[in-house]
C-alpha positions as YAML, in Angstrom:
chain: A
units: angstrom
residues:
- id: 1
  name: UNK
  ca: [0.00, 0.00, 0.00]
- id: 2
  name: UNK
  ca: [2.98, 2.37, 0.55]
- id: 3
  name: UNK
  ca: [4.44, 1.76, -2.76]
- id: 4
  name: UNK
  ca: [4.40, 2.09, -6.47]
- id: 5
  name: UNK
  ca: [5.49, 0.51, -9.07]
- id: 6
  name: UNK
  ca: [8.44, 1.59, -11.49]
- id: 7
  name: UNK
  ca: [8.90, -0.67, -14.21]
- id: 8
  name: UNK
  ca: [9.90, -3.49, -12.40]
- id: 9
  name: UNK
  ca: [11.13, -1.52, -9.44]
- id: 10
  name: UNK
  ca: [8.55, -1.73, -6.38]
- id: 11
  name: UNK
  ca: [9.57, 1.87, -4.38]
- id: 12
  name: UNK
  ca: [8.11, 3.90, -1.41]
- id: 13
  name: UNK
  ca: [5.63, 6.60, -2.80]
- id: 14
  name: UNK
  ca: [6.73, 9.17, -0.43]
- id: 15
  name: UNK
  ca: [9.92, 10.28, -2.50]
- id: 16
  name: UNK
  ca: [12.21, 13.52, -1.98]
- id: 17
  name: UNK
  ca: [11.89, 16.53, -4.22]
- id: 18
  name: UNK
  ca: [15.33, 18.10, -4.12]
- id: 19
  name: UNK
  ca: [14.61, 21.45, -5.84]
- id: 20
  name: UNK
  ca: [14.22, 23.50, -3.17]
- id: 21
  name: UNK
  ca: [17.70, 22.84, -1.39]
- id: 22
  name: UNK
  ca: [19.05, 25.51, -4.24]
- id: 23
  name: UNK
  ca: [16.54, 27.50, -5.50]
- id: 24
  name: UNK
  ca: [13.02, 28.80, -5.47]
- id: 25
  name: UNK
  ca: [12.71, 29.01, -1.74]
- id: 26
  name: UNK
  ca: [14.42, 30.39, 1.30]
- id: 27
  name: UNK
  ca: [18.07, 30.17, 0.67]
- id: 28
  name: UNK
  ca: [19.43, 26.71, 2.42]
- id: 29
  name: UNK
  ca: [23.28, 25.78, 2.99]
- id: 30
  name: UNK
  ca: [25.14, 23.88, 1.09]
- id: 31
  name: UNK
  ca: [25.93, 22.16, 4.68]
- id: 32
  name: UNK
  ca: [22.73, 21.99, 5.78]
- id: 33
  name: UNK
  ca: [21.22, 20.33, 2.46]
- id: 34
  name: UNK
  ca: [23.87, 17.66, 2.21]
- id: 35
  name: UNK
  ca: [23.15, 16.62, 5.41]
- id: 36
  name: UNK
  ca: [19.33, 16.31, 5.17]
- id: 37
  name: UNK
  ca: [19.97, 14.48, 1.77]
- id: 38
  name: UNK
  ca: [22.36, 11.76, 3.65]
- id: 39
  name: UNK
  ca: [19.73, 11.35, 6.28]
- id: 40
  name: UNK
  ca: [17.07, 10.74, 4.22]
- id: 41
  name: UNK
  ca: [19.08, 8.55, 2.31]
- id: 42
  name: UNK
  ca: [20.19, 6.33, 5.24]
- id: 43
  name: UNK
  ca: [17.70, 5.41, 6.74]
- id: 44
  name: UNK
  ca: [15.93, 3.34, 3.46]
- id: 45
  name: UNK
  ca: [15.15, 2.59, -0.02]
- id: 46
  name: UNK
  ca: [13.70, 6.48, -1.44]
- id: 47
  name: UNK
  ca: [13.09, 8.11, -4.62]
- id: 48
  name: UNK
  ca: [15.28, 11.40, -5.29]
- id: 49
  name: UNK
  ca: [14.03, 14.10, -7.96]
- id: 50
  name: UNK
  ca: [16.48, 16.52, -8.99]
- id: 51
  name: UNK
  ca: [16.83, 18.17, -12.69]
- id: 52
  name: UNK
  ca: [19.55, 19.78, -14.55]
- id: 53
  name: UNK
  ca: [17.45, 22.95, -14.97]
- id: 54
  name: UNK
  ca: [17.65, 23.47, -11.31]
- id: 55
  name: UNK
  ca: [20.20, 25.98, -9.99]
- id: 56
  name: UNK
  ca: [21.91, 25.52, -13.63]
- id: 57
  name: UNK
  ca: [22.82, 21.68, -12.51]
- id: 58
  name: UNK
  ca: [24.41, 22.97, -9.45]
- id: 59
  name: UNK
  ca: [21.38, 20.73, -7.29]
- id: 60
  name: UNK
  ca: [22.30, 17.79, -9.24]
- id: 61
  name: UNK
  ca: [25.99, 18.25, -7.92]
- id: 62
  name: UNK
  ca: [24.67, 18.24, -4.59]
- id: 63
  name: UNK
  ca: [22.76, 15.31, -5.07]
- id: 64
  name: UNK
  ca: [25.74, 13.44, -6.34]
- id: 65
  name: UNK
  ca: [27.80, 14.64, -3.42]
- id: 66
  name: UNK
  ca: [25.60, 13.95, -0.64]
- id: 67
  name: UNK
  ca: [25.43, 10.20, -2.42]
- id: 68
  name: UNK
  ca: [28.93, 9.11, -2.50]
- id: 69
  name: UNK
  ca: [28.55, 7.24, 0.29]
- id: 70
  name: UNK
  ca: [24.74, 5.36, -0.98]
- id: 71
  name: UNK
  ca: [23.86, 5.25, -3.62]
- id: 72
  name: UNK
  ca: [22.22, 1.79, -3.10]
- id: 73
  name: UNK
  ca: [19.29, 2.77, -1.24]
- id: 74
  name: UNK
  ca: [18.01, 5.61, -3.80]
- id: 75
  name: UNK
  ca: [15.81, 5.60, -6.96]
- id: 76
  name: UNK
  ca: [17.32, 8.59, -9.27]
- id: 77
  name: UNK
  ca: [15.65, 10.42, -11.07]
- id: 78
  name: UNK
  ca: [15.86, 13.74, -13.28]
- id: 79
  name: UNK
  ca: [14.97, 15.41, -15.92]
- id: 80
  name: UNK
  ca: [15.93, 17.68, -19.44]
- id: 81
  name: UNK
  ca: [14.07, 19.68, -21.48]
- id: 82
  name: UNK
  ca: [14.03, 22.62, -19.96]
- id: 83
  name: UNK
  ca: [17.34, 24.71, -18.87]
- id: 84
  name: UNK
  ca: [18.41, 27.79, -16.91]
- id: 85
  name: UNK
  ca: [20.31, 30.40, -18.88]
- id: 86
  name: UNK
  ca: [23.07, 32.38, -17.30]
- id: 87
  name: UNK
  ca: [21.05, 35.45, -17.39]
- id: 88
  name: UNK
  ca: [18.78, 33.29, -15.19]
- id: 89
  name: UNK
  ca: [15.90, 33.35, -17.77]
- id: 90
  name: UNK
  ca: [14.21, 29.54, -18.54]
- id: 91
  name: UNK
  ca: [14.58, 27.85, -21.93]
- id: 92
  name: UNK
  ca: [12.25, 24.78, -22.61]
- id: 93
  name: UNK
  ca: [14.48, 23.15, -25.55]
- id: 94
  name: UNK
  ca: [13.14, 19.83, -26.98]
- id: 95
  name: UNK
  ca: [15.69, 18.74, -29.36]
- id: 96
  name: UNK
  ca: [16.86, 15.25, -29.42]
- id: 97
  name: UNK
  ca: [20.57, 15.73, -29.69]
- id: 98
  name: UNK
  ca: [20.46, 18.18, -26.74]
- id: 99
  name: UNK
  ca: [18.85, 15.84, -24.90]
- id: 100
  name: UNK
  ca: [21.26, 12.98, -24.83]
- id: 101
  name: UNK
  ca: [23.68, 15.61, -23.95]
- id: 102
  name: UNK
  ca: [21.89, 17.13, -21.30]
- id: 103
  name: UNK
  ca: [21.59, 13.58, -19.95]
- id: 104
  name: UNK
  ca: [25.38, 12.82, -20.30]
- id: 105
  name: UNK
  ca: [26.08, 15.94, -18.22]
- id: 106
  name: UNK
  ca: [23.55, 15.32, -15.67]
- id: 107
  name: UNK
  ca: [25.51, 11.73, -15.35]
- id: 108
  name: UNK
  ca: [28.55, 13.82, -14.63]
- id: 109
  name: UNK
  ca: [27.34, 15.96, -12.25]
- id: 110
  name: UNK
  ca: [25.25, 13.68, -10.02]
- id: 111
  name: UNK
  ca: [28.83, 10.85, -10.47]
- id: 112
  name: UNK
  ca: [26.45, 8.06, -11.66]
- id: 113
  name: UNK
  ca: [26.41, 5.59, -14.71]
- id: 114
  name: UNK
  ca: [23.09, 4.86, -15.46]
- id: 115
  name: UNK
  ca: [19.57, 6.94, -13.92]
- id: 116
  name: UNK
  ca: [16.94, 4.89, -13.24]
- id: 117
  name: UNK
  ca: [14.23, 7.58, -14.71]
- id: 118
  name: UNK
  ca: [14.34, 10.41, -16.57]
- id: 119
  name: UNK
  ca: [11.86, 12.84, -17.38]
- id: 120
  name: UNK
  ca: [11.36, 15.08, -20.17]
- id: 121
  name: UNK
  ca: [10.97, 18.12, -18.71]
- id: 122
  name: UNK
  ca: [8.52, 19.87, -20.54]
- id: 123
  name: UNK
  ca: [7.00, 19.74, -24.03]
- id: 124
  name: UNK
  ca: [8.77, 22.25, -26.65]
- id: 125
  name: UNK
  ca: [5.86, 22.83, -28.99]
- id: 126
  name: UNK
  ca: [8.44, 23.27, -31.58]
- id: 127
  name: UNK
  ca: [9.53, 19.96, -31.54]
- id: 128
  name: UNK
  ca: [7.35, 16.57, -31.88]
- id: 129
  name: UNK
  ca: [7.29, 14.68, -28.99]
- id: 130
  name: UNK
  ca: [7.61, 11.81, -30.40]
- id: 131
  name: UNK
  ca: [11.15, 12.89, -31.35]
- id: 132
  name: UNK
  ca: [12.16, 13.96, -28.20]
- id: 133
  name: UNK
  ca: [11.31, 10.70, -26.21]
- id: 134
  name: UNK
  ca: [12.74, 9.08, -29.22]
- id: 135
  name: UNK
  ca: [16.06, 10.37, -27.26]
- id: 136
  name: UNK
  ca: [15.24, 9.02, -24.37]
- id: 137
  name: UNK
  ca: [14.15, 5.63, -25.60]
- id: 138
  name: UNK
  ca: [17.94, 5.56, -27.04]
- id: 139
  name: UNK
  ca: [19.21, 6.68, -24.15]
- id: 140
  name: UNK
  ca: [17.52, 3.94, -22.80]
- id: 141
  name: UNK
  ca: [19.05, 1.55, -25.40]
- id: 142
  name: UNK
  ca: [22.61, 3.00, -24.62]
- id: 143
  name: UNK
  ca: [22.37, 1.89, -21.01]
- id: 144
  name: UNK
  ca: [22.04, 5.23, -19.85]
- id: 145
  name: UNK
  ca: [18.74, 5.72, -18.65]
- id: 146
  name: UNK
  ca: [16.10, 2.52, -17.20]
- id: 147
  name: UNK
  ca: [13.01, 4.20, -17.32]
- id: 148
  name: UNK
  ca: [11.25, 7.22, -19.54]
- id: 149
  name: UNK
  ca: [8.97, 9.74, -17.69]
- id: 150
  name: UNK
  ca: [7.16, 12.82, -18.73]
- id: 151
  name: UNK
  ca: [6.09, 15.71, -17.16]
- id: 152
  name: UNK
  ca: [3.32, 18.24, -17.17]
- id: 153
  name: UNK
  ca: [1.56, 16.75, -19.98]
- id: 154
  name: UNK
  ca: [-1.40, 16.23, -21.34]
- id: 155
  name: UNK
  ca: [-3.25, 12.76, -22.39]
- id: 156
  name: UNK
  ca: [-2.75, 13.25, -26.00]
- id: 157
  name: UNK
  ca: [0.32, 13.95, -25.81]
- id: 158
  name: UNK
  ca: [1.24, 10.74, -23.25]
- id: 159
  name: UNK
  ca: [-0.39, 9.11, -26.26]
- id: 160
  name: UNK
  ca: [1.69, 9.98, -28.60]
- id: 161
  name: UNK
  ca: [4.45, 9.34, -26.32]
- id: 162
  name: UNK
  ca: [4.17, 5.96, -25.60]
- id: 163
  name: UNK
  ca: [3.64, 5.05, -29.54]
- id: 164
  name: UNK
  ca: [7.64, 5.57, -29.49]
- id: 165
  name: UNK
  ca: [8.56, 3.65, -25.90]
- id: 166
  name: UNK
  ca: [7.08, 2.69, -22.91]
- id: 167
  name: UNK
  ca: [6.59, 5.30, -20.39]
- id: 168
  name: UNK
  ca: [7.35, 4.39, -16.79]
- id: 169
  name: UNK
  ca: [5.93, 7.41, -14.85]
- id: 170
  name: UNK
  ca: [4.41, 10.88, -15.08]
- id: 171
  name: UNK
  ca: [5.47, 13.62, -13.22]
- id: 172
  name: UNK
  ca: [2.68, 16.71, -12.42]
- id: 173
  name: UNK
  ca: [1.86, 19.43, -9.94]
- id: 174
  name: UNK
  ca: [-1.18, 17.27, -8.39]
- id: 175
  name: UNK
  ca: [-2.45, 18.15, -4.35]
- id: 176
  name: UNK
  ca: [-5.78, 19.50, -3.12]
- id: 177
  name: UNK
  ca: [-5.65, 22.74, -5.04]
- id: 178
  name: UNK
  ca: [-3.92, 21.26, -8.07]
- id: 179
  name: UNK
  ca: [-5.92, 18.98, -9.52]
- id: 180
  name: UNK
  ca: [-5.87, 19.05, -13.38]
- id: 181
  name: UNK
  ca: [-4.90, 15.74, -13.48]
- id: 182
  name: UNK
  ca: [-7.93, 14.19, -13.12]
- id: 183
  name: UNK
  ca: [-8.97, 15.47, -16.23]
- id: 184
  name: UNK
  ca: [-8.14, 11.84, -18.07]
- id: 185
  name: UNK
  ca: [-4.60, 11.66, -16.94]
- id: 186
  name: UNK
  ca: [-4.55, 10.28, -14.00]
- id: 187
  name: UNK
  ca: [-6.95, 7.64, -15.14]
- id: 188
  name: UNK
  ca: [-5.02, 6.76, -18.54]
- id: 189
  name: UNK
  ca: [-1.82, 6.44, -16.23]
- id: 190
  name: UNK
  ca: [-3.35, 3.89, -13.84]
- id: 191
  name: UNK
  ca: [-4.76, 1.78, -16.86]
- id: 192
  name: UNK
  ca: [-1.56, 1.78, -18.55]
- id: 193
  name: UNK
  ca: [0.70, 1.20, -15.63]
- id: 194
  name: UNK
  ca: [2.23, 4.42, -16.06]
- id: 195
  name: UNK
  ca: [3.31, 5.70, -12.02]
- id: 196
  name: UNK
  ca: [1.69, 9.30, -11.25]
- id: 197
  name: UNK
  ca: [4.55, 11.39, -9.31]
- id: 198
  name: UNK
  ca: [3.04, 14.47, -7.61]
- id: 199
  name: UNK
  ca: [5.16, 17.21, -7.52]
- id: 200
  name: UNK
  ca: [4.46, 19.91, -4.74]
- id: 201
  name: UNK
  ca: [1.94, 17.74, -2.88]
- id: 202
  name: UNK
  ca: [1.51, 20.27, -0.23]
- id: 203
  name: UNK
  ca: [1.25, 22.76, -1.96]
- id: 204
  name: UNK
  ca: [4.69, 24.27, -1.80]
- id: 205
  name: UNK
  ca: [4.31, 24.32, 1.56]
- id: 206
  name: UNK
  ca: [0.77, 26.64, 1.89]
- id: 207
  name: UNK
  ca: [-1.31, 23.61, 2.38]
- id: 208
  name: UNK
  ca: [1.31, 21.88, 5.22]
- id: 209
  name: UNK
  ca: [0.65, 25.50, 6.89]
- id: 210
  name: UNK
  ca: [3.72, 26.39, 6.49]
- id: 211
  name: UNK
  ca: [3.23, 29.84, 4.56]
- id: 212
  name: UNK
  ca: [0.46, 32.07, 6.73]
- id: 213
  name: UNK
  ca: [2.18, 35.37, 6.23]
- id: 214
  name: UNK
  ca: [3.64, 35.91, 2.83]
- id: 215
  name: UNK
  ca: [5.98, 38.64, 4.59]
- id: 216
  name: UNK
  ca: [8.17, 36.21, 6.06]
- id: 217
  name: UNK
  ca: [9.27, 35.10, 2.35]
- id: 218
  name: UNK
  ca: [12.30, 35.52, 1.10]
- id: 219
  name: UNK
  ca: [12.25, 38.51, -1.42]
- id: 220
  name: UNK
  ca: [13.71, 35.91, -4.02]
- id: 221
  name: UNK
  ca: [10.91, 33.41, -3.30]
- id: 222
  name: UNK
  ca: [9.17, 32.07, -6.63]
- id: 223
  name: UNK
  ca: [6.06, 32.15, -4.53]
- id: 224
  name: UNK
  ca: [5.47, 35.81, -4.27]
- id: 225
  name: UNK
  ca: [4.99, 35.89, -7.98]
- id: 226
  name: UNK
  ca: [2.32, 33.12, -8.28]
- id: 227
  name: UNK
  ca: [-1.09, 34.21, -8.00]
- id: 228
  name: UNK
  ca: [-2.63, 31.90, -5.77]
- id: 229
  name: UNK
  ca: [-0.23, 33.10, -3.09]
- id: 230
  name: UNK
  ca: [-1.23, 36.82, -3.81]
- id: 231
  name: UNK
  ca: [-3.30, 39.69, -2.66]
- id: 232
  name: UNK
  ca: [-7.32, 38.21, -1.87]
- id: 233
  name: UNK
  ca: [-6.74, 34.62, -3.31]
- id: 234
  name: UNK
  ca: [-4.16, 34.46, -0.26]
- id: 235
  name: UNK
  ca: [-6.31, 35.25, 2.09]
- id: 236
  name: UNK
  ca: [-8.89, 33.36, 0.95]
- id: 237
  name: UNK
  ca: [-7.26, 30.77, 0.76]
- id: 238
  name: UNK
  ca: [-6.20, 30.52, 4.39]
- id: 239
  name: UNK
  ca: [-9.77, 30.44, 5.09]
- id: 240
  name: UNK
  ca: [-10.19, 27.19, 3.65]
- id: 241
  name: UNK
  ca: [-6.97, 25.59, 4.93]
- id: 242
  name: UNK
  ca: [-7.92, 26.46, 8.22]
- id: 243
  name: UNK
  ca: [-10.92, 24.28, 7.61]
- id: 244
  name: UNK
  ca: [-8.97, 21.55, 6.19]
- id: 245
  name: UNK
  ca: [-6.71, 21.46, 9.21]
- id: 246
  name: UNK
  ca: [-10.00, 21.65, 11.59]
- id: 247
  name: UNK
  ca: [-11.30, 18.33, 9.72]
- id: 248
  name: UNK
  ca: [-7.53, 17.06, 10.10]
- id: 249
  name: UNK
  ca: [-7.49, 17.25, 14.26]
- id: 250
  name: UNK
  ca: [-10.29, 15.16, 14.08]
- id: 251
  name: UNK
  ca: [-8.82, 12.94, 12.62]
- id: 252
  name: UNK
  ca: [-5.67, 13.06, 14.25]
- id: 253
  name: UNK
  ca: [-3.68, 14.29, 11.09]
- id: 254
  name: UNK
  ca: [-1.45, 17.23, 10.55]
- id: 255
  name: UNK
  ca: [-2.40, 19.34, 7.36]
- id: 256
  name: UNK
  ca: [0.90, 17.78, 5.55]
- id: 257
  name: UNK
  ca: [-0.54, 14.35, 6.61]
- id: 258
  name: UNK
  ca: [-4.56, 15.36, 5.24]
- id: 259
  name: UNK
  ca: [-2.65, 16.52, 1.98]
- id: 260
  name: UNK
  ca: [-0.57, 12.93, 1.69]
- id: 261
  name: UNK
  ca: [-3.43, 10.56, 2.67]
- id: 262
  name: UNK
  ca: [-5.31, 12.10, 0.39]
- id: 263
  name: UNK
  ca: [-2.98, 11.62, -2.48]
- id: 264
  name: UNK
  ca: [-2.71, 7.83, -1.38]
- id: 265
  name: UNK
  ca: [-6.72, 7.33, -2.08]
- id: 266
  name: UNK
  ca: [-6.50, 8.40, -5.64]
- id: 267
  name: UNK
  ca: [-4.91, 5.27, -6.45]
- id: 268
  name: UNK
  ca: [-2.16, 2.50, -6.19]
- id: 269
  name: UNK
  ca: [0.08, 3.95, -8.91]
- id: 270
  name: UNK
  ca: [0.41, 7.69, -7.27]
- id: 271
  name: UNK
  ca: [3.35, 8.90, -5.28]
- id: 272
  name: UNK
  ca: [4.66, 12.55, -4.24]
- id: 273
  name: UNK
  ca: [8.11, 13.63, -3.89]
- id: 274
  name: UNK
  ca: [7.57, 16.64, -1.16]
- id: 275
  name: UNK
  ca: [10.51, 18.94, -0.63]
- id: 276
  name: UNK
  ca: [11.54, 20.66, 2.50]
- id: 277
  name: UNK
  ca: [14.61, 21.82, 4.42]
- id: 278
  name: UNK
  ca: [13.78, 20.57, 7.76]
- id: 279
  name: UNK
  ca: [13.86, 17.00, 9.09]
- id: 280
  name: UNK
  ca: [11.02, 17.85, 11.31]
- id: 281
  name: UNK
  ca: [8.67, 18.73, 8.07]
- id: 282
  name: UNK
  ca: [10.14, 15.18, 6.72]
- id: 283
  name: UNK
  ca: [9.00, 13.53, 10.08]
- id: 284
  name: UNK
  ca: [5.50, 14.86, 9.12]
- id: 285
  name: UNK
  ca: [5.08, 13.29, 5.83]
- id: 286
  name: UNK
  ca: [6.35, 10.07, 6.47]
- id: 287
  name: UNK
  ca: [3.71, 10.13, 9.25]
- id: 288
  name: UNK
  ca: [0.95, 9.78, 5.99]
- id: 289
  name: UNK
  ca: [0.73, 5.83, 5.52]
- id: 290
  name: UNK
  ca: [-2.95, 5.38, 5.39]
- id: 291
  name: UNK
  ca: [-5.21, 7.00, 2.21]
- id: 292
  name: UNK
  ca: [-8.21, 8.38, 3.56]
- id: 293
  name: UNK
  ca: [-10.99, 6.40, 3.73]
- id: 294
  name: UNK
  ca: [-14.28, 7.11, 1.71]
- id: 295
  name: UNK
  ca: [-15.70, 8.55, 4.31]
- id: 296
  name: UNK
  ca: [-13.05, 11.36, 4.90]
- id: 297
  name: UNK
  ca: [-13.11, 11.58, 1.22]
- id: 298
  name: UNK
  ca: [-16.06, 12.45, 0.73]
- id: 299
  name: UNK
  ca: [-16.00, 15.02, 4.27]
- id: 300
  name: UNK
  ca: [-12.91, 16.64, 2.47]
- id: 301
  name: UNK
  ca: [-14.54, 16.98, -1.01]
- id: 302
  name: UNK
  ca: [-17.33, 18.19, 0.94]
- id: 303
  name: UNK
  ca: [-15.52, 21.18, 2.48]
- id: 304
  name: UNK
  ca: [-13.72, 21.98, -1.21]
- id: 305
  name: UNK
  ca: [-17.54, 22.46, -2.69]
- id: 306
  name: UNK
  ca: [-18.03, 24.92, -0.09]
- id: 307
  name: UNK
  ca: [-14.79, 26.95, 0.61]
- id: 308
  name: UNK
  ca: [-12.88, 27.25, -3.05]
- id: 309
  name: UNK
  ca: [-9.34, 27.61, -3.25]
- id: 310
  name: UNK
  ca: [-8.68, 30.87, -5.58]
- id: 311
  name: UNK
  ca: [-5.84, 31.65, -7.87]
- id: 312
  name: UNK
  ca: [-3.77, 29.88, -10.55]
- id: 313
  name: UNK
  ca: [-0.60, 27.92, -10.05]
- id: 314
  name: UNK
  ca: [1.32, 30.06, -12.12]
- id: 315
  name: UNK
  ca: [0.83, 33.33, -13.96]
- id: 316
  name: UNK
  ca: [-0.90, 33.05, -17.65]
- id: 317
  name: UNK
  ca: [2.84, 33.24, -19.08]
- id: 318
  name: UNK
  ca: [3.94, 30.02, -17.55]
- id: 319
  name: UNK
  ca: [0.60, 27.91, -17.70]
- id: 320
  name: UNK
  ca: [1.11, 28.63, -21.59]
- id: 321
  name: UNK
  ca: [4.72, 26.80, -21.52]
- id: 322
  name: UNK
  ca: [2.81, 23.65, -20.07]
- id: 323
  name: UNK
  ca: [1.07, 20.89, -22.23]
- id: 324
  name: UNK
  ca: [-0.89, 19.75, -19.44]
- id: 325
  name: UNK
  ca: [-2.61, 23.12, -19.88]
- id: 326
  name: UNK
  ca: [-3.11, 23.23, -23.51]
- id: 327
  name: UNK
  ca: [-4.96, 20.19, -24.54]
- id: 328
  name: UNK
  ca: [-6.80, 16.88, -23.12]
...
């Protein structure tokens, strides 16, 4: 019940987004980070998720140095597609050649031989995706790469997708105030044994409670420029989490575990990779082993009909960039 399936790799579904140990968030040391990542690491069999767009590759060089030690008990995964400039501006970048490339340097950088899944990033609607999974399937072929993965897009284009090799998992925002998903995907990925990895599960942090007062933020923090965590659709949506966490005391859950449970009874095949700096926040979310029950789902859903969460995920520019948003 706490695991999915990978190809023929059986792994927890709790997993470890690494993102935020370099960028996006509140600035973490290098010291610090390394540390969480070996603790994690050491105490059983986990799922890392790094990219080489993050920090420019520099996260997947921490990943590879905090795993010198173990690299036995992890699942690897990461991603290309989509790259940071040095001016700091994003480039989504679909072409096959760059690619295999990007994947040979993310090899370097973590120290490894072979990833066990990697994603494309994100769909370049320049290029057909059948041609850029046609470099990871030869990646695969190479002995490179295990496993192919997409992210962020739609069923369609997982169609089209898995005409040129078999996709192993999909990676997508997906938590209570996220849920595009469901729109087809998530039940096309559960038919086809494709694994569903949900990517900010608690809602970078807003729905764990972390985030009440946006003021505390970082000036550099990504979340000041996304509108859900702006201006009225903030504060509204405080309102409802403070519901949700109500219904979560009575059932003895903290709002982190009412997010994860929750995830857990959308189906067998879904699993999150959560990031955080703390070890304490990590305590919380391994505390989610049980999916809520009917019941609770149907008290949760409930409460959604009533209080709405407001405001996008990101701003109009960046839901254009994603697939997932463009098409069924």
């Amino acid at each position: 019940m706490n695991h999915i399936t990978i190809g023929s790799d059986r792994i927890p579904r709790l997993g470890y987004g690494c993102m935020g140990l370099t960028q996006a968030y509140q600035p973490v040391a290098p010291d610090k980070a390394r540390a969480l990542l070996q603790r994690i690491v050491s105490e059983g069999n986990v799922m890392l998720d790094t990219a080489a767009t993050y920090s420019g590759g520099k996260n997947e060089i921490l990943v590879g140095t905090a795993l010198k030690m173990s690299r036995s008990n992890v699942f690897l995964a990461s991603k290309a597609g989509m790259y940071k400039n040095p001016d700091g501006s994003r480039e989504i970048d679909g072409d096959p050649n760059r690619i295999i490339r990007s994947c040979e340097e993310s090899l370097s950088r973590l120290g490894m031989e072979v990833l066990d899944l990697f994603y494309l990033h994100r769909v370049d609607q320049r290029v057909p995706v059948e041609e850029s999974i046609g470099a990871i399937d030869r990646l695969i072929s190479d002995g490179k790469v295990r496993y192919a993965g997409l992210s962020e897009v739609s069923r369609s284009t997982l169609k089209r997708a898995a005409s040129v090799t078999k996709i192993h998992a999909l990676q997508s925002e997906y938590s209570l105030w996220s849920r595009r998903v469901e729109d087809g995907v998530l039940g096309y990925c559960k038919t086809n044994g494709i694994a569903m990895v949900a990517y900010s599960p608690v809602g970078r942090g807003f729905l764990a409670g972390s985030v009440r007062d946006m003021a505390k933020l970082s000036e550099r923090d990504i979340r000041h420029g996304m509108p859900r965590f702006r201006g009225d659709a903030f504060t509204n949506n405080l309102t409802v989490l403070e519901q949700i966490e109500m219904l979560g005391l009575d059932w003895g859950m903290t709002l982190a575990q009412v997010c994860l449970n929750w995830l857990w009874s959308r189906g067998d095949h879904v699993g999150a990779i959560p990031g955080t700096s703390e070890l304490s926040h990590w305590r919380d979310d391994q505390g989610a082993t049980t999916p809520l029950s009917d019941e609770q789902v149907g008290q949760l859903e409930s409460l959604l009909n009533t209080y709405r969460f407001q405001g996008d995920r990101y701003t109009s520019e960046k839901l254009a960039q994603l697939d997932s948003e463009r098409s069924k």
